[in-house]
N, C-alpha and C positions, 0 to 999 in steps of 0.2 A: 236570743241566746247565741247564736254563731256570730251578731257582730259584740257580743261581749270576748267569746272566744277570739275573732278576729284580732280585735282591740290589745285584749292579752297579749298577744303573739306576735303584736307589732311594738307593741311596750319592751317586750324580753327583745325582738331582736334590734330594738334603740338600745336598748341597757351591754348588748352583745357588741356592736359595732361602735358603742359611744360616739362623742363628740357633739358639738355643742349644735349642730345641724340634724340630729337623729333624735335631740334630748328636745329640738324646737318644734320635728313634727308629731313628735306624741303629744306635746301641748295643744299645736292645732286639732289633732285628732281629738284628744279627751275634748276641746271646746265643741265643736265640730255634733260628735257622739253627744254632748248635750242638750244641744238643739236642739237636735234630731230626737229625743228622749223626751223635752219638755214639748214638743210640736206634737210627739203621737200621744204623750198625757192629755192637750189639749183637744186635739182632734177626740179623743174615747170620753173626754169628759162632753163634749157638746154633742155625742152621737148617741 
C-alpha cells in the first residue's frame, strides 16, 4: 500500500513539473512497480 501511495505521489509530482524527462521516469517506475507486483504474485503463489 505505501509503495502504491509512493507511486501516486511520484506520478502527480511528474504531471507537476512536467517534461518529457519526469513523464519518462513514471514510465520506468510503473514498469519497474510491475515486476516487482508480478515477482511477489509469483513468490505467494509458490509459498
Amino acid at each position: 500500500l505505501g509503495v502504491i501511495i509512493g507511486f501516486i505521489s511520484g506520478v502527480l509530482l511528474s504531471f507537476i513539473q512536467g517534461g518529457i524527462l519526469a513523464v519518462g521516469s513514471s514510465v520506468i517506475w510503473l514498469v519497474v512497480m510491475g515486476i516487482i507486483l508480478i515477482y511477489k504474485l509469483n513468490t505467494k503463489g509458490h509459498t
